[in-house]
PDB file of N, CA, C and O in Angstrom:
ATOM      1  N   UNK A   1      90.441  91.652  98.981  1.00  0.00           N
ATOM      2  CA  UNK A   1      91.719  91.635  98.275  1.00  0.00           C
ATOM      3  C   UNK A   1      91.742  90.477  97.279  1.00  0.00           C
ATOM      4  O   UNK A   1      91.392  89.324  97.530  1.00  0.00           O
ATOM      5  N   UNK A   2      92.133  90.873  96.289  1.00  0.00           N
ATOM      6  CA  UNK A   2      92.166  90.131  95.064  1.00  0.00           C
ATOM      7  C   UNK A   2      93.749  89.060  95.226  1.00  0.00           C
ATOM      8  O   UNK A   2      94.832  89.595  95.463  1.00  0.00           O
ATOM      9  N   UNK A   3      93.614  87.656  95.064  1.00  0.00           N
ATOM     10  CA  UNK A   3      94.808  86.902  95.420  1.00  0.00           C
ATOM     11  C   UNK A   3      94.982  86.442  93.439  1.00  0.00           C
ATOM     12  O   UNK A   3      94.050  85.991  92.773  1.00  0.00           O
ATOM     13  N   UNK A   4      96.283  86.702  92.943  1.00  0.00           N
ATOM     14  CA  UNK A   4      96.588  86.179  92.011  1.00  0.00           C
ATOM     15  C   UNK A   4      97.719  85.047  92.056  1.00  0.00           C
ATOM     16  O   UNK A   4      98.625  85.028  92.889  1.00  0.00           O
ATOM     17  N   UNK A   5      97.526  84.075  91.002  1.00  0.00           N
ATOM     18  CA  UNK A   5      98.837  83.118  91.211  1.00  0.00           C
ATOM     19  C   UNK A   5      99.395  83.237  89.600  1.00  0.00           C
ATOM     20  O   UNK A   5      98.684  83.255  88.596  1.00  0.00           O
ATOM     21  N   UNK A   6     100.936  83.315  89.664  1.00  0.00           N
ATOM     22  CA  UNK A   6     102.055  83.255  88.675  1.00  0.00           C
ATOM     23  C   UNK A   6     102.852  81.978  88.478  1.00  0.00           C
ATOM     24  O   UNK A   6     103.098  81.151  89.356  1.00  0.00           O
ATOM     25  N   UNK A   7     103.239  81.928  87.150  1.00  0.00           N
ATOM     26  CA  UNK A   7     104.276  80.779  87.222  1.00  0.00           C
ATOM     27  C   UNK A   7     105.475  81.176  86.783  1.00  0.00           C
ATOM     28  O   UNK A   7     105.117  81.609  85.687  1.00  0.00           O
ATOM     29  N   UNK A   8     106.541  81.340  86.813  1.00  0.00           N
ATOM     30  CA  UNK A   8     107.858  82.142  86.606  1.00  0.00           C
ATOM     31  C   UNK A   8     108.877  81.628  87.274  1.00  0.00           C
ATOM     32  O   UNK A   8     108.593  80.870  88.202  1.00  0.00           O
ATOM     33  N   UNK A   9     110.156  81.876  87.011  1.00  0.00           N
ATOM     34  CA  UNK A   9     111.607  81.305  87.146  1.00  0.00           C
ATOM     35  C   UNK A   9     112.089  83.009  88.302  1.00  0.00           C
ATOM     36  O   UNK A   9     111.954  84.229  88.208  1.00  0.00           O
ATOM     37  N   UNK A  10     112.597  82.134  89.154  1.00  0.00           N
ATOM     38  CA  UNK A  10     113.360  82.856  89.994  1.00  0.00           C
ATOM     39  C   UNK A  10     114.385  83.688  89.634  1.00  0.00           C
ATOM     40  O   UNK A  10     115.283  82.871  89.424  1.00  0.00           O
ATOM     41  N   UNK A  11     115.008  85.146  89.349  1.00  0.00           N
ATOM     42  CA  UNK A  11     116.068  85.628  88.830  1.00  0.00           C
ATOM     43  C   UNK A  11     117.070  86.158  89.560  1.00  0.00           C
ATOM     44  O   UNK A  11     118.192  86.337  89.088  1.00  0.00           O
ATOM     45  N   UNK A  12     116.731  86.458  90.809  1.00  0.00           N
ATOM     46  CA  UNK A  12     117.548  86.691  91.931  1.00  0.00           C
ATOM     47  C   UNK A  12     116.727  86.855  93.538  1.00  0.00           C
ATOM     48  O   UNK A  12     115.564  87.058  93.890  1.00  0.00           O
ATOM     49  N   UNK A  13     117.855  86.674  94.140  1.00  0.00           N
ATOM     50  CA  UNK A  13     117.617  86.423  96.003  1.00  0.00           C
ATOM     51  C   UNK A  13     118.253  87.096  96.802  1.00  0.00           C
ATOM     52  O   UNK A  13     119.429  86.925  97.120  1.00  0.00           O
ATOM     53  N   UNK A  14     117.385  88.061  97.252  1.00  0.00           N
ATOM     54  CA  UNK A  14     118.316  89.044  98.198  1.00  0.00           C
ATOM     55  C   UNK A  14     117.664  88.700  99.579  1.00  0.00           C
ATOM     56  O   UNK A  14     116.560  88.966 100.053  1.00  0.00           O
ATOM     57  N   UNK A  15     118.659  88.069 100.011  1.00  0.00           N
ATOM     58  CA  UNK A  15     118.155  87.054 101.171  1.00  0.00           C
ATOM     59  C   UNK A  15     118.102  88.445 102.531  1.00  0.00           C
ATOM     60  O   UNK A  15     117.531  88.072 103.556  1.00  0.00           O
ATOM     61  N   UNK A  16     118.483  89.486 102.550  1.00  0.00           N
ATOM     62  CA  UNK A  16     119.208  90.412 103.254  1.00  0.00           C
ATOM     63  C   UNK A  16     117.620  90.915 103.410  1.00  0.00           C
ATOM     64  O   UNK A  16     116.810  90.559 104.267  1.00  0.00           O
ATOM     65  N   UNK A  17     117.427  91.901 102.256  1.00  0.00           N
ATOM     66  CA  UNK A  17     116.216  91.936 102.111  1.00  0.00           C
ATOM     67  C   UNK A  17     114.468  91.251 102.134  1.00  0.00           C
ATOM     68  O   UNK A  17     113.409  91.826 101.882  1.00  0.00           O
ATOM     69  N   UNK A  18     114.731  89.875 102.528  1.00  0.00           N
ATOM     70  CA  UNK A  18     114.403  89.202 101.961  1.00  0.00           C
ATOM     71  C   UNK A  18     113.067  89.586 100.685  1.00  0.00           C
ATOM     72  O   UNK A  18     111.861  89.835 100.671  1.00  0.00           O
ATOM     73  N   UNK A  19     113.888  89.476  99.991  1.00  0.00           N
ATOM     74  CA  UNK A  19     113.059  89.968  98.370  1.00  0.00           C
ATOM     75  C   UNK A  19     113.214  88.646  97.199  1.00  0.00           C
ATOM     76  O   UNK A  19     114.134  87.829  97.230  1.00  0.00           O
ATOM     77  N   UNK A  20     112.610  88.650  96.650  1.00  0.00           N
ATOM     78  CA  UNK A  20     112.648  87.971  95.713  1.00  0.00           C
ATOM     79  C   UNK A  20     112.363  88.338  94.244  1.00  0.00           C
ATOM     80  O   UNK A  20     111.174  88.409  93.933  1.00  0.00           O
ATOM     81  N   UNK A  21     113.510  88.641  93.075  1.00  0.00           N
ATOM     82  CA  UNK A  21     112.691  88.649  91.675  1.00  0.00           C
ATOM     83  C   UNK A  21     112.703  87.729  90.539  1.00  0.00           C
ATOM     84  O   UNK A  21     113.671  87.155  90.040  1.00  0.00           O
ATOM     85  N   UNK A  22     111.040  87.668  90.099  1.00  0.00           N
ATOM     86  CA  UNK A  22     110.633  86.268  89.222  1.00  0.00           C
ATOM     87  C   UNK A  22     110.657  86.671  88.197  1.00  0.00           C
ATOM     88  O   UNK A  22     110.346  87.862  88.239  1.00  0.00           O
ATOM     89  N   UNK A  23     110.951  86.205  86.793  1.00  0.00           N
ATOM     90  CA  UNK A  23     110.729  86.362  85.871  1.00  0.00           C
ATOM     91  C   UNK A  23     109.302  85.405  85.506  1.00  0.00           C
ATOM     92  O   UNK A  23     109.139  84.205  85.724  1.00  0.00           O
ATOM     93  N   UNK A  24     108.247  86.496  84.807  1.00  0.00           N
ATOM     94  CA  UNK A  24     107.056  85.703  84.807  1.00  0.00           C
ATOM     95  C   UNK A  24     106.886  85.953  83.138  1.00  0.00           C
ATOM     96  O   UNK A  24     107.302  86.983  82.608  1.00  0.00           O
ATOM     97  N   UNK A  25     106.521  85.361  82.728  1.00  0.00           N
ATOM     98  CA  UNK A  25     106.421  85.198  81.042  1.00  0.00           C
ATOM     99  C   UNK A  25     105.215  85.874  80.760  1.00  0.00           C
ATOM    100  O   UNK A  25     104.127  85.630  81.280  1.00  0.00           O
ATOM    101  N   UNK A  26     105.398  86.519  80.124  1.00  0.00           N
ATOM    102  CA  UNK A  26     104.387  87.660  79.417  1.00  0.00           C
ATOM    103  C   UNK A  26     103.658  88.423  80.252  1.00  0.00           C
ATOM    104  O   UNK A  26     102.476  88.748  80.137  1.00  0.00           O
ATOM    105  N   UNK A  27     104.817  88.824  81.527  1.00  0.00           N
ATOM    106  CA  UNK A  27     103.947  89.747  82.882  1.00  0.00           C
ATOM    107  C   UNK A  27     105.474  91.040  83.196  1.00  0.00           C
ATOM    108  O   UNK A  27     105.460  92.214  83.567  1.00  0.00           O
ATOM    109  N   UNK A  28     106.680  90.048  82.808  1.00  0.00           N
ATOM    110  CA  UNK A  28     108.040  90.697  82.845  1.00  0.00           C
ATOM    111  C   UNK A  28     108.601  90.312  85.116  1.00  0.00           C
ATOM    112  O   UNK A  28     108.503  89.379  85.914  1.00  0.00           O
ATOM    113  N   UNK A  29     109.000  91.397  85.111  1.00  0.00           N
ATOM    114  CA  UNK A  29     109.993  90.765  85.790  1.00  0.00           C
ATOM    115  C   UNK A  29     108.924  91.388  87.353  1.00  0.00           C
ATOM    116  O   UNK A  29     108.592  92.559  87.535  1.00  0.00           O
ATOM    117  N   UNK A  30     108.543  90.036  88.399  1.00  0.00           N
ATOM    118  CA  UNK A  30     107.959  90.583  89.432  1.00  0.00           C
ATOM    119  C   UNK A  30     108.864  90.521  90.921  1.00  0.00           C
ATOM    120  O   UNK A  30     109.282  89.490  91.448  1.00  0.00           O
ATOM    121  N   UNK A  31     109.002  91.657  91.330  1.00  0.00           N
ATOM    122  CA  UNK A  31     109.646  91.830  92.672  1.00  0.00           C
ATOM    123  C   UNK A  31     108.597  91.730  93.894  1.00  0.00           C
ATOM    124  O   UNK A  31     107.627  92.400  94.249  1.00  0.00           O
ATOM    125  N   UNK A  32     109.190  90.684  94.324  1.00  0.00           N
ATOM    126  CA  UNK A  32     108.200  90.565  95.628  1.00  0.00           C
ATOM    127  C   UNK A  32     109.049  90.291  97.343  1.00  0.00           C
ATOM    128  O   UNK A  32     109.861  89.450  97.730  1.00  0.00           O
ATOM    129  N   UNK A  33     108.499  91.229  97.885  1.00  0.00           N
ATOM    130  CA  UNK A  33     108.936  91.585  99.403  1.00  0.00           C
ATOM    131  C   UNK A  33     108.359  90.652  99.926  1.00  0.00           C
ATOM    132  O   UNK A  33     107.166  90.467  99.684  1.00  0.00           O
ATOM    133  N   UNK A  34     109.066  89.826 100.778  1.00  0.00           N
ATOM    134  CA  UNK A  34     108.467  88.326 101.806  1.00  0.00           C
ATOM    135  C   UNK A  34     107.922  89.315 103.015  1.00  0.00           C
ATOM    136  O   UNK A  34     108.473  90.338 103.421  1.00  0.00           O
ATOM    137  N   UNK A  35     106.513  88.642 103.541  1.00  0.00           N
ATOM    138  CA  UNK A  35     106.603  89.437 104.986  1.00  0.00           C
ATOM    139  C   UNK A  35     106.732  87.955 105.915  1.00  0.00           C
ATOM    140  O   UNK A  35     107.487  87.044 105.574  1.00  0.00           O
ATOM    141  N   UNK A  36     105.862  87.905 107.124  1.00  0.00           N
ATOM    142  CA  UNK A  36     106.547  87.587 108.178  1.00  0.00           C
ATOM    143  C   UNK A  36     105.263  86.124 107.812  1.00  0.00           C
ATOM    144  O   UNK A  36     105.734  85.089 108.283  1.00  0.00           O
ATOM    145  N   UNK A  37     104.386  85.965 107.382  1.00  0.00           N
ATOM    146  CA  UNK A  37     103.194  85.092 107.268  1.00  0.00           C
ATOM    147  C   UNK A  37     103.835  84.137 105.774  1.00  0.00           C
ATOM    148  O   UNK A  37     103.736  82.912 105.696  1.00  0.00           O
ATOM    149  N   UNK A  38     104.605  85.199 104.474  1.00  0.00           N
ATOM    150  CA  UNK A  38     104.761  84.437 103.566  1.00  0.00           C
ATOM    151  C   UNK A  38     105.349  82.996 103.668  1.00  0.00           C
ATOM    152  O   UNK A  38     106.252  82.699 104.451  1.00  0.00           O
ATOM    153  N   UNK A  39     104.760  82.143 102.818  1.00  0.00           N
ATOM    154  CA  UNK A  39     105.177  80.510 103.064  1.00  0.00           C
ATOM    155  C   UNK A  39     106.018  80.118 101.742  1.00  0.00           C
ATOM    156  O   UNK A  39     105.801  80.663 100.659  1.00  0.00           O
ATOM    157  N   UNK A  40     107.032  79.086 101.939  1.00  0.00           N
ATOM    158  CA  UNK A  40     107.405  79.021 101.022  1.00  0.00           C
ATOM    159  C   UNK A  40     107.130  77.124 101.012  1.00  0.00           C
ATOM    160  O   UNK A  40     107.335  76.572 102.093  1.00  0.00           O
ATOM    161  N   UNK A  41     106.696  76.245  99.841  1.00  0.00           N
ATOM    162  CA  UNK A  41     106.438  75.595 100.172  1.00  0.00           C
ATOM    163  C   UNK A  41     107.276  74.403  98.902  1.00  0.00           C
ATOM    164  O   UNK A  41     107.699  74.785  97.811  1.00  0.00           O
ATOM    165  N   UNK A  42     107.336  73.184  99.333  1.00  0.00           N
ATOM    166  CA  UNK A  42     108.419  71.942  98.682  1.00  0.00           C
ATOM    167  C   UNK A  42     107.246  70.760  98.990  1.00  0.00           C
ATOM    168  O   UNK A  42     106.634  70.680 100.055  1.00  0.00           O
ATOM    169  N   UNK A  43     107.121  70.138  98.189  1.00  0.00           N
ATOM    170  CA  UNK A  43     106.356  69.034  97.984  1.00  0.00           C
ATOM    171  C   UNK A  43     105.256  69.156  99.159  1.00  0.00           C
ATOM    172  O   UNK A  43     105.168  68.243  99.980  1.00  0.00           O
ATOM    173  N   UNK A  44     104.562  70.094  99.223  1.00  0.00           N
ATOM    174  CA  UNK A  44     103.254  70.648 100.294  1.00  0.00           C
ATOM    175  C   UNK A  44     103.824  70.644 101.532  1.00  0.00           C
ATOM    176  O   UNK A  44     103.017  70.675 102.460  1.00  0.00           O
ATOM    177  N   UNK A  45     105.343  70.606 101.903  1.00  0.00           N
ATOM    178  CA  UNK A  45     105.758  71.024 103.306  1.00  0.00           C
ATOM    179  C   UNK A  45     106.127  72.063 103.480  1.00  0.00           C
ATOM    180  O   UNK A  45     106.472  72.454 102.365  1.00  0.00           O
ATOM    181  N   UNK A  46     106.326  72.950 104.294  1.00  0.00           N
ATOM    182  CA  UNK A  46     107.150  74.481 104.112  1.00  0.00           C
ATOM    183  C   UNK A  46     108.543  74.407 104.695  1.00  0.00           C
ATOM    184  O   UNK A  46     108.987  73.930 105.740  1.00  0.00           O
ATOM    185  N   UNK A  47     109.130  75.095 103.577  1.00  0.00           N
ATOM    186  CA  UNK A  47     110.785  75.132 103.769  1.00  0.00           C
ATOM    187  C   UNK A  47     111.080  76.580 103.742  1.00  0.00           C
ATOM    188  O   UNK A  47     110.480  77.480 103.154  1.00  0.00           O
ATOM    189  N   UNK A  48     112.287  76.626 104.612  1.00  0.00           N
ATOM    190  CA  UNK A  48     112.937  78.297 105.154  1.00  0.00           C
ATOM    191  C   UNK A  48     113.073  78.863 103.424  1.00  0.00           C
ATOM    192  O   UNK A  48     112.723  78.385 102.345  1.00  0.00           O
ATOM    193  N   UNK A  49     113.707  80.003 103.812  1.00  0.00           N
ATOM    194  CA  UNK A  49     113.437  81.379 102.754  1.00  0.00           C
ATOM    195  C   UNK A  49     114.968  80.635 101.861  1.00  0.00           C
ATOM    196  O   UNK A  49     115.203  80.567 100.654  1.00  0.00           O
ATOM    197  N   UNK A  50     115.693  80.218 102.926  1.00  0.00           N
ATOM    198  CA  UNK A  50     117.065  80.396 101.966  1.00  0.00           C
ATOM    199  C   UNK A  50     117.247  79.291 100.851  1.00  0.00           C
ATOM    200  O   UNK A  50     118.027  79.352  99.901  1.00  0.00           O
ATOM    201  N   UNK A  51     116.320  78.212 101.176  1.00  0.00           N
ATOM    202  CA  UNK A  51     115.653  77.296 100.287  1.00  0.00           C
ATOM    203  C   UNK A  51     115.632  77.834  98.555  1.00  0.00           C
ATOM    204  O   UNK A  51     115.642  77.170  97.518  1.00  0.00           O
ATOM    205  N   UNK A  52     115.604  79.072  98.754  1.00  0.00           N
ATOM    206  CA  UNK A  52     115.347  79.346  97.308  1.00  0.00           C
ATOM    207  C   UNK A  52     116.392  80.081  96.814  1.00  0.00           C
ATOM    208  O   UNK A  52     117.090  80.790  97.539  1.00  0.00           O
ATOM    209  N   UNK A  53     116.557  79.959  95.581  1.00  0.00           N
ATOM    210  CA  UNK A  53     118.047  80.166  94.566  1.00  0.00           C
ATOM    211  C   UNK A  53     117.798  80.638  93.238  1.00  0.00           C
ATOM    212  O   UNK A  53     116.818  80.083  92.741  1.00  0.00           O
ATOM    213  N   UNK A  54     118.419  81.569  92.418  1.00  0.00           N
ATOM    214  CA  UNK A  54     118.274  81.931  91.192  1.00  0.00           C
ATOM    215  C   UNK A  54     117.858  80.551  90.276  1.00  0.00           C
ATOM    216  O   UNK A  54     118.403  79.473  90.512  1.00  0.00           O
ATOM    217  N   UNK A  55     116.967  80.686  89.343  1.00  0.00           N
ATOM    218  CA  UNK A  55     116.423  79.589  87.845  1.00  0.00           C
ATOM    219  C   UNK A  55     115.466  78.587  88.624  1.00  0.00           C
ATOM    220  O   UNK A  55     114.716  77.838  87.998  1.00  0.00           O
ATOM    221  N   UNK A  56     115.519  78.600  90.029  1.00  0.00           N
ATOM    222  CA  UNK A  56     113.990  78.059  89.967  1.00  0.00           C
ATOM    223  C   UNK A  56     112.944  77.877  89.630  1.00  0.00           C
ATOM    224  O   UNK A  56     112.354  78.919  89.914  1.00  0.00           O
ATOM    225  N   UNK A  57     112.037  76.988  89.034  1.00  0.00           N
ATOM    226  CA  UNK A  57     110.788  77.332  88.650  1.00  0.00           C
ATOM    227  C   UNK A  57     109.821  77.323  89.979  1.00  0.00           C
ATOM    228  O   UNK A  57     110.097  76.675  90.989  1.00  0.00           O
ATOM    229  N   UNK A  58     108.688  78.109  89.838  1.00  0.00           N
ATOM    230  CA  UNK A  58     108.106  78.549  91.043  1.00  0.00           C
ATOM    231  C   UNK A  58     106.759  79.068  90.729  1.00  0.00           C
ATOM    232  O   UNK A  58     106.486  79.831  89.802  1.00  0.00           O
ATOM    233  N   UNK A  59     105.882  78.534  91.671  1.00  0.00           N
ATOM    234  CA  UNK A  59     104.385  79.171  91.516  1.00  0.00           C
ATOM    235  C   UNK A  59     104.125  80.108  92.694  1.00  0.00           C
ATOM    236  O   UNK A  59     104.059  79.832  93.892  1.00  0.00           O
ATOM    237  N   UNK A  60     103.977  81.439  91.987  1.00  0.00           N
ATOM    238  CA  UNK A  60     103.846  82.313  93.380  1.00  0.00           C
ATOM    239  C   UNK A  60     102.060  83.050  92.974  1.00  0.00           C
ATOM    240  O   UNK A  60     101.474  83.448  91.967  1.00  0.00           O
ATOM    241  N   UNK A  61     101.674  82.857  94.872  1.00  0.00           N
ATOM    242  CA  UNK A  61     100.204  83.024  94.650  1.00  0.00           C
ATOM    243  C   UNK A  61     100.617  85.010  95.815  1.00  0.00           C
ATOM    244  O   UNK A  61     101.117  85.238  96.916  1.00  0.00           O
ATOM    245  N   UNK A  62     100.171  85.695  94.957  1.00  0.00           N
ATOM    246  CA  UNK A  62      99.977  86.897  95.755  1.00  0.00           C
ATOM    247  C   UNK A  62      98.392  87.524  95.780  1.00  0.00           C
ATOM    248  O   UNK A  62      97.340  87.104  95.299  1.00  0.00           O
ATOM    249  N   UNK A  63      98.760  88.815  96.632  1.00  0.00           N
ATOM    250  CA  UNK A  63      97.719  89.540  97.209  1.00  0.00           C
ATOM    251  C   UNK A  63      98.273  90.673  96.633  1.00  0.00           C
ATOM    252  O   UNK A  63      99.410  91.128  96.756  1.00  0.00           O
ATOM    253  N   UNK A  64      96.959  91.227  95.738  1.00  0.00           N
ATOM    254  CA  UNK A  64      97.252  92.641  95.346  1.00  0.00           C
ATOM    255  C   UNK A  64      97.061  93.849  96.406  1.00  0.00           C
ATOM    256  O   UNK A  64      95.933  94.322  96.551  1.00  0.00           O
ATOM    257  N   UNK A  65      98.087  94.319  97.100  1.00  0.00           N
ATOM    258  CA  UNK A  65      97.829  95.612  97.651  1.00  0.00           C
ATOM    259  C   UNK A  65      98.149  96.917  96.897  1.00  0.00           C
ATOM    260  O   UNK A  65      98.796  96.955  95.851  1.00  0.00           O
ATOM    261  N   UNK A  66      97.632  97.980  97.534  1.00  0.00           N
ATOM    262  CA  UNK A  66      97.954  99.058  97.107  1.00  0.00           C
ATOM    263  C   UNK A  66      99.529  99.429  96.302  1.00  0.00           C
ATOM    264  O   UNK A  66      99.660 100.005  95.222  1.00  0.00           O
ATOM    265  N   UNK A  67     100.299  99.058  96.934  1.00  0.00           N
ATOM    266  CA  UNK A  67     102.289  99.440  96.668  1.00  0.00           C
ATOM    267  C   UNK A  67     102.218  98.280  95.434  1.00  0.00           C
ATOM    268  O   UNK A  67     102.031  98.583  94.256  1.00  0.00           O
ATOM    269  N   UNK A  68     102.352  97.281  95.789  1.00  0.00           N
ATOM    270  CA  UNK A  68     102.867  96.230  95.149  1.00  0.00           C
ATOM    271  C   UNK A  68     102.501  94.647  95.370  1.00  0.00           C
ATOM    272  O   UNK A  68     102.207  94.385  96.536  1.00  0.00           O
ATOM    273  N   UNK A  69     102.471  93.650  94.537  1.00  0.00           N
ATOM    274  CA  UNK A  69     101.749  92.297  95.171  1.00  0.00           C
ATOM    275  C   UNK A  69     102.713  92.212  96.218  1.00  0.00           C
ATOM    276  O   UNK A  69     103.855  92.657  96.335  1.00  0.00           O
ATOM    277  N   UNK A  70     101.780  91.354  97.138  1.00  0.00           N
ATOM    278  CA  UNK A  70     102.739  90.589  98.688  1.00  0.00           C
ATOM    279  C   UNK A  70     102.688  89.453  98.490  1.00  0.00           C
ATOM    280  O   UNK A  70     101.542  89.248  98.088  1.00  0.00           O
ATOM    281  N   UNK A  71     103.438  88.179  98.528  1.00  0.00           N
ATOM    282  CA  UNK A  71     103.518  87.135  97.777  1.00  0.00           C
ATOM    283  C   UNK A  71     102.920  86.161  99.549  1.00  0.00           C
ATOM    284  O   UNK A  71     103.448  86.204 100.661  1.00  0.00           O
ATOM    285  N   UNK A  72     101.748  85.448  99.100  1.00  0.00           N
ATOM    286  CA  UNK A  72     101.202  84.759 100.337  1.00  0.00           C
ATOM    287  C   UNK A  72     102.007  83.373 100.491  1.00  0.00           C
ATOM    288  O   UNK A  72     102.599  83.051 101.522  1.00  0.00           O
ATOM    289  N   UNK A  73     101.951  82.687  99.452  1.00  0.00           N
ATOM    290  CA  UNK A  73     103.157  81.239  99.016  1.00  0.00           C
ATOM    291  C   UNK A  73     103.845  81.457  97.933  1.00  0.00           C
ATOM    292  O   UNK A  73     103.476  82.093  96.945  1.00  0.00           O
ATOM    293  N   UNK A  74     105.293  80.700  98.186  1.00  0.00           N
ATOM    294  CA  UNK A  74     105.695  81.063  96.877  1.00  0.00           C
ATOM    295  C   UNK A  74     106.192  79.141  97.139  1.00  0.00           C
ATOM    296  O   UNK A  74     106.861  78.704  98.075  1.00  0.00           O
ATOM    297  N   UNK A  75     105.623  78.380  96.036  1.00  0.00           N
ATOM    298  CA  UNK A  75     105.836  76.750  96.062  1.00  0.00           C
ATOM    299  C   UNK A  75     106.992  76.484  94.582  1.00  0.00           C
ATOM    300  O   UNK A  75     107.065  76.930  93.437  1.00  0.00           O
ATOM    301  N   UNK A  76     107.766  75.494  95.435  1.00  0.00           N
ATOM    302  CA  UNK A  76     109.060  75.360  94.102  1.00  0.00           C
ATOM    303  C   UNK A  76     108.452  74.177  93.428  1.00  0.00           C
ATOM    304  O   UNK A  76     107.888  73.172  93.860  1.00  0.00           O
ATOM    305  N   UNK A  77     108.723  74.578  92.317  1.00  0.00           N
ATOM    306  CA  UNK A  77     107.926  73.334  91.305  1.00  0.00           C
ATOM    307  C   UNK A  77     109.140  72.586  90.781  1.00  0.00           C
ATOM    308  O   UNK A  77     109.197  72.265  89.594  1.00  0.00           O
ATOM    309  N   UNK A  78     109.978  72.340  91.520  1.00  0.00           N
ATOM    310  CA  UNK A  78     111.260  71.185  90.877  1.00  0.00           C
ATOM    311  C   UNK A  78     112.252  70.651  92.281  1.00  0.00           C
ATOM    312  O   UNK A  78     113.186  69.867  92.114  1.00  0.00           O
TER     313      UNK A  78
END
């Protein structure tokens, strides 16, 4: 499996779902489904899901599967 990493601003949080969509610059807008392994990470520590909020900037490293990327970390860069 091929792992890619993005840099993009957070555009919304559906914490319910837990989903996340990034706006990634010159890739458009990526929706990514958290599973149960995804990390979310703050100055190299990991912080809970709700940690994250619309206009964040954010480096998200995924795994291309078949459906759609699965996001392995997603680290806040501010």
């Amino acid at each position: 499996m091929d792992t890619e990493a993005y840099n993009g601003t957070i555009a919304e949080v559906d914490a319910e779902a837990r989903m996340v969509h990034v706006e990634v610059p010159d890739e458009g807008t990526m929706e990514l489904a958290f599973t149960d392994t995804t990390q979310v990470l703050k100055n190299f520590l990991e912080v809970p899901f709700d940690s994250l909020g619309p206009n964040q900037k954010v480096r998200v490293e995924v795994v291309e599967t078949e459906d759609q990327p699965t996001p392995t970390t997603v680290t806040l860069l501010e």
